[in-house]
MILO-615416 format. One record per residue: y, x, z of N, C-alpha, C in turn. Coordinates in steps of 0.1 Angstrom, whole numbers, plus 2048, in hexadecimal, padded with zeros to 3 digits. Example, Ala and Ser with C-alpha at 12.3 -4.5 7.8 and 13.67 -1.06 7.14 Angstrom:
7C788484E7D387B84E7DF88484E/7EA8808477F588984780088184F/
//
This chain:
97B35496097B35A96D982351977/98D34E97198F34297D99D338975/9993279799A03229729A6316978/9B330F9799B63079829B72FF977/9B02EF97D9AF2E49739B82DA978/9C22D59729CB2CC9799CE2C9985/9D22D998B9D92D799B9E52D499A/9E32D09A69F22C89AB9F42C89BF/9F92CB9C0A012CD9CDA102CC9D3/A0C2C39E0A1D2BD9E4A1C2C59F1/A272C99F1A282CFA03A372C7A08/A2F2BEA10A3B2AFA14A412AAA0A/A4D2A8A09A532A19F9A572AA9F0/A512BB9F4A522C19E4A452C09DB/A492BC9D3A3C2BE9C6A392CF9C0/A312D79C6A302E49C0A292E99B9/A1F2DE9B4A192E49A8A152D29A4/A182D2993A152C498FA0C2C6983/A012C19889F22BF97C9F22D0971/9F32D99789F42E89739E42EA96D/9DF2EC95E9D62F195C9D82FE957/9CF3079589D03199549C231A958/9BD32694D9B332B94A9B734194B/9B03449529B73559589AB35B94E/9AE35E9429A436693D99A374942/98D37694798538194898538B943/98A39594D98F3A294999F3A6946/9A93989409B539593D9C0397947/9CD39D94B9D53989529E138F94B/9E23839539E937A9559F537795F/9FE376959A0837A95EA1236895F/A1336796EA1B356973A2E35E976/A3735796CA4235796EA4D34B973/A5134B975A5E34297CA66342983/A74335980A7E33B992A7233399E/A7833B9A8A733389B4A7032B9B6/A663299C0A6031A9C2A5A3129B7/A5A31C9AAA5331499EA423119A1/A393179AAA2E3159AEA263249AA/A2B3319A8A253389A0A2033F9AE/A2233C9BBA1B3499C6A1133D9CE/A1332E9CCA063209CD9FB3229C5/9FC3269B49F43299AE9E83339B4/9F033D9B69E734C9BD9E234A9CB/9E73409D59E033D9E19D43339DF/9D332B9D29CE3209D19C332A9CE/9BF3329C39B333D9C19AE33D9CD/9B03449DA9A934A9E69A733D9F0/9AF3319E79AB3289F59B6322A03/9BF332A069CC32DA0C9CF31FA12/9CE31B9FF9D930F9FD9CD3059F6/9CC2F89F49BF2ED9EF9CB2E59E6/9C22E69DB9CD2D89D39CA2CF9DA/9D72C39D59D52B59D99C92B19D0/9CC2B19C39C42B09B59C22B99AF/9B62B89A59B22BF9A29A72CA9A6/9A72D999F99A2DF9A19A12ED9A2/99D2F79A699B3099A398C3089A6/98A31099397B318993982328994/97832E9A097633E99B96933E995/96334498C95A345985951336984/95632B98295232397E94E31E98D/9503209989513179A195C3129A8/95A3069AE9693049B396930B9BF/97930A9C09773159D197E3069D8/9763079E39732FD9ED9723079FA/9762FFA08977308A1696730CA15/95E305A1394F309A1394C317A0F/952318A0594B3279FE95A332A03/965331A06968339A0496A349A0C/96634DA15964356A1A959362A0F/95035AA089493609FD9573629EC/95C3579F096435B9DF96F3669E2/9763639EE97D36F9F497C37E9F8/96F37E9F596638E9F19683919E5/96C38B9DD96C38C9CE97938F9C9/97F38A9D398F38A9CC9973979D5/99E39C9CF9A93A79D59B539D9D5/9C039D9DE9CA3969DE9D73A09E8/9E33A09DA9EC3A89E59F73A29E5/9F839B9EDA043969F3A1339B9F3/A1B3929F6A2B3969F0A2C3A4A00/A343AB9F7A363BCA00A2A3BFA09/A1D3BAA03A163C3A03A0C3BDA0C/A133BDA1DA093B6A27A023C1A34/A053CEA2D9FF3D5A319FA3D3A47/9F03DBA499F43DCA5C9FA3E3A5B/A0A3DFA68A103F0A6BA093F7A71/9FE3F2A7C9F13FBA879E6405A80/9E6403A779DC40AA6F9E3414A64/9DA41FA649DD429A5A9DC420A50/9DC42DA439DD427A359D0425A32/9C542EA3A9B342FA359B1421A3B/9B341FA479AC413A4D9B140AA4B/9BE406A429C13F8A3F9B93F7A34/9B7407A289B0400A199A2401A1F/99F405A27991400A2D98A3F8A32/9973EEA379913E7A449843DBA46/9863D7A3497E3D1A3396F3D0A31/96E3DAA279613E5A279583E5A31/9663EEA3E95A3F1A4B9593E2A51/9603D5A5295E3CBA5994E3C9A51/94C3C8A429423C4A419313D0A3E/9373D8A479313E6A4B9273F0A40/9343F2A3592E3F6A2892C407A31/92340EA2992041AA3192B424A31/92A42BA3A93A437A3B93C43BA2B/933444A2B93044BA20939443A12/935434A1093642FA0394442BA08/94A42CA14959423A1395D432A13/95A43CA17964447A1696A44CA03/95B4459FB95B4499EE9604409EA/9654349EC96B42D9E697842D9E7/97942C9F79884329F798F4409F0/98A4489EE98F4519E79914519DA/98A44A9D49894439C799143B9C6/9974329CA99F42A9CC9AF42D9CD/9AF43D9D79BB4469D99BF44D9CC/9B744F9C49BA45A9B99BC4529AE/9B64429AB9BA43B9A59C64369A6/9CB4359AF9DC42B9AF9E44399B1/9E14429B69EA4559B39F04559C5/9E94509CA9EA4509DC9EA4629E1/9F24689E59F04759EC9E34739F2/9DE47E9F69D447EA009D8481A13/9E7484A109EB485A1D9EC47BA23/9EF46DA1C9F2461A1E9E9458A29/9DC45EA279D3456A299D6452A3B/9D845FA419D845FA4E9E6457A56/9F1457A489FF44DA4AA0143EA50/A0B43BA54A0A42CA5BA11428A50/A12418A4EA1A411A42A25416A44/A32415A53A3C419A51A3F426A4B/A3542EA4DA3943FA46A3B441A38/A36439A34A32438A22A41431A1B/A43435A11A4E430A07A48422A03/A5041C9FCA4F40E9FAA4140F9EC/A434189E6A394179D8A3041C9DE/A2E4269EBA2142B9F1A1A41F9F7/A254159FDA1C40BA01A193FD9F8/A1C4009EFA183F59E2A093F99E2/A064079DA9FB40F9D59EE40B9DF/9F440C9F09EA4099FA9E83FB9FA/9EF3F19F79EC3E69F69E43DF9E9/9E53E79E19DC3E79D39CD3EE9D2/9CE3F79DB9C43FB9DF9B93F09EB/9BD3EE9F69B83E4A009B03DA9F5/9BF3D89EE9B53C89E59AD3CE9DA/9A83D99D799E3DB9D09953E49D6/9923E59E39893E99EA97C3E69E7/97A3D59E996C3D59E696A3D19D8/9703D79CF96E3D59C296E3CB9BC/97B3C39C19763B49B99793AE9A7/9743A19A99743A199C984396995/98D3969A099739399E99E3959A4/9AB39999E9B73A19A89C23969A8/9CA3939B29D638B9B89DE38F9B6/9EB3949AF9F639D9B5A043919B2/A0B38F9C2A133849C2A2638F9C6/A293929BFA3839A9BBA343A29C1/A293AC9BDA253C09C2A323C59C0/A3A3C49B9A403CD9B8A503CB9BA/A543C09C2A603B89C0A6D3BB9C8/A663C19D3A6D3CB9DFA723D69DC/A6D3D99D3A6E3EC9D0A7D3EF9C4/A823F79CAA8C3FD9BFA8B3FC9B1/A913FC9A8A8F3FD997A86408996/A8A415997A84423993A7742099C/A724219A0A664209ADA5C4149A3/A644079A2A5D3FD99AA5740298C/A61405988A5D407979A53412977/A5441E982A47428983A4141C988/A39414991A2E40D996A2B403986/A32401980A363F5974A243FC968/A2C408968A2241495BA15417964/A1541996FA0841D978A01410975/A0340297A9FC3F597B9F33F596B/9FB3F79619FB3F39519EF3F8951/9EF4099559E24119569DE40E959/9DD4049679CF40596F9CA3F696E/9CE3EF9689CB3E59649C33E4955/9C73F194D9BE3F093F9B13FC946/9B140494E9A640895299E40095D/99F3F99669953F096F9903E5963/9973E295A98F3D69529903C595D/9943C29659973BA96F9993AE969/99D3A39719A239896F9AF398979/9BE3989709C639797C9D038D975/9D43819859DD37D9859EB38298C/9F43809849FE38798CA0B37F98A/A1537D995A1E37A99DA2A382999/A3538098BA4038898CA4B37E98B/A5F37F98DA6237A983A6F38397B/A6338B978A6539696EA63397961/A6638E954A6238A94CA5D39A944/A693A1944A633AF93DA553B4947/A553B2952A4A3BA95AA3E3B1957/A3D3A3953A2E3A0950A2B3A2941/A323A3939A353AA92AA2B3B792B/A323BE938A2B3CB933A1E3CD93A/A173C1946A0F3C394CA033B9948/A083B19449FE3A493EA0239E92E/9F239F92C9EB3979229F038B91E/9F53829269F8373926A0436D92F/A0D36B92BA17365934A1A357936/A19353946A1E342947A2634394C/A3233A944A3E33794DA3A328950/A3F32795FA4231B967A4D31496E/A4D30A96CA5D302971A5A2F597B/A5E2F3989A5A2EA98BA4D2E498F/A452F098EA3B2F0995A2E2EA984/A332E8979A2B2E896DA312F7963/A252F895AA282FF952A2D2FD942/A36303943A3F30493AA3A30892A/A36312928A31316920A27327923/A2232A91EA15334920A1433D915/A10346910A0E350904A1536190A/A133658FBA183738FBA28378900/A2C384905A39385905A4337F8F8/A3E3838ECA4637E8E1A4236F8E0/A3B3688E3A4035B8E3A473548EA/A4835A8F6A543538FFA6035A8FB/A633658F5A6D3698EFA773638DF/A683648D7A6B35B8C9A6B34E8C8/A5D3488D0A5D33C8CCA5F3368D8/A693358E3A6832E8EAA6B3208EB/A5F3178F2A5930A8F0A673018F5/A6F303901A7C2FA904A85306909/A9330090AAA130690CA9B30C919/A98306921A9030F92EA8931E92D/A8131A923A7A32B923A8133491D/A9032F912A9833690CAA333C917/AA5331921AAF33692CAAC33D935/A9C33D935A9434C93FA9735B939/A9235792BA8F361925AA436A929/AA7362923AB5364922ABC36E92B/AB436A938ABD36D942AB637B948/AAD380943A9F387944AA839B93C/AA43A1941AAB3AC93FA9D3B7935/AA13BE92DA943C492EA8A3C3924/A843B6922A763AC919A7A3AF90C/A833AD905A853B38F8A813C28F5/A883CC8FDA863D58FCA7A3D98FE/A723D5904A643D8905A5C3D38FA/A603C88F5A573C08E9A5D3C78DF/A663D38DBA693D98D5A673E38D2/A613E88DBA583F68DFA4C3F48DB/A453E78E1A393E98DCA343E88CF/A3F3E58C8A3E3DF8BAA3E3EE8B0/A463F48B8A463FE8AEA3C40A8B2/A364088C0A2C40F8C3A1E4088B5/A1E3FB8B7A163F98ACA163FC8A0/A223FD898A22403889A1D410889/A20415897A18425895A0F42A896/A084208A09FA41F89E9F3419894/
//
């Protein structure tokens, strides 16, 4: 679904991403970890185009994205930006709409979608008529998850959804995502540096340092086998990831 082949990117004399290859498995979520400035929110711009490697390639479905095509690959992709992005000018209906009606899907099918879309992420229906500021911080996550799956794409962006928000608020948004991620079937990259929260959200975890990757695999292998003192000193410092890889473990023996 989409795979970056030895990018690399400098912004002036920082190096923020060096010769990075990754493959985002179809249907899989993949989950990019690191401290700050490691290149994990370059990676997610480079997908839509934003940002151009120096070197190198991004395929989404086996093409490269180039300024040429992208207004067409950008229909394909949902992307929700850090706290969200939302308009303050717009209700909650016509921001997750806006795009729909610009490309003048009929009333009828945006009204069914959007509602479909509301009862999926657990949106009140009073909401709809609300402005961003009126909404709680998880109400406006949900609307921003919503927007980017409006036109149904076949790859979702999510760069720290959830990073703003309180512990209790998070960790309800944490169990919602899990679900709605094994029910859409999607392709999602996602943006945490929450080691237990891509544990419990993704298939595949890459940690990055430095703008390369460090090592890649399951929660338990950046836990057990981690590749250098680095992934051990993330892990380390990481609250949580055990206890989850300890849950699921024993959720398995009982199943």
């Amino acid at each position: 679904m989409l795979a970056y082949e030895g990018v690399s990117k400098r912004f002036g004399p920082l190096l923020a991403l060096d010769g990075v290859s990754l493959n985002c498995t179809t249907g899989r979520t993949t989950a990019l970890l690191g401290p700050s400035g490691c290149g994990k929110s370059t990676l997610l711009r480079m997908a839509v185009g934003l940002v151009m490697p120096d070197a190198g390639a991004v395929r989404f479905e086996h093409r490269v994205v180039t300024p040429d095509h992208l207004i067409e690959i950008r229909r394909r992709i949902g992307y929700v930006i850090q706290e969200g992005g939302l308009f303050p000018h717009l209700t909650v209906e016509d921001n997750v709409t806006l795009m729909a009606r610009y490309l003048r899907w009929p009333a009828a099918r945006v009204r069914d979608r959007y509602h479909e879309l509301r009862e999926l992420v657990k949106l009140p229906v009073s909401a709809g008529s609300r402005y961003p500021e009126e909404l709680s911080g998880g109400q406006r996550q949900r609307v921003s998850l919503m927007r980017a799956l409006m036109l149904d794409p076949q790859l979702l962006l999510l760069d720290e959804p959830l990073g703003s928000l309180d512990p209790m608020i998070r960790r309800d948004l944490q169990q919602d995502l899990a679900q709605l991620f094994g029910r859409l079937g999607r392709t999602v990259l996602l943006v945490t540096h929450d080691i237990a929260e891509a544990g419990l959200l993704a298939d595949a975890l890459v940690l990055l340092k430095a703008g390369r990757i460090v090592q890649q695999g399951s929660l338990a292998d950046l836990l057990d086998r981690p590749a250098t003192s680095f992934v051990s000193d993330f892990v380390a410092s990481q609250r949580g990831a055990r206890e989850l890889l300890a849950t699921r473990q024993r959720a398995g023996r009982r199943a």
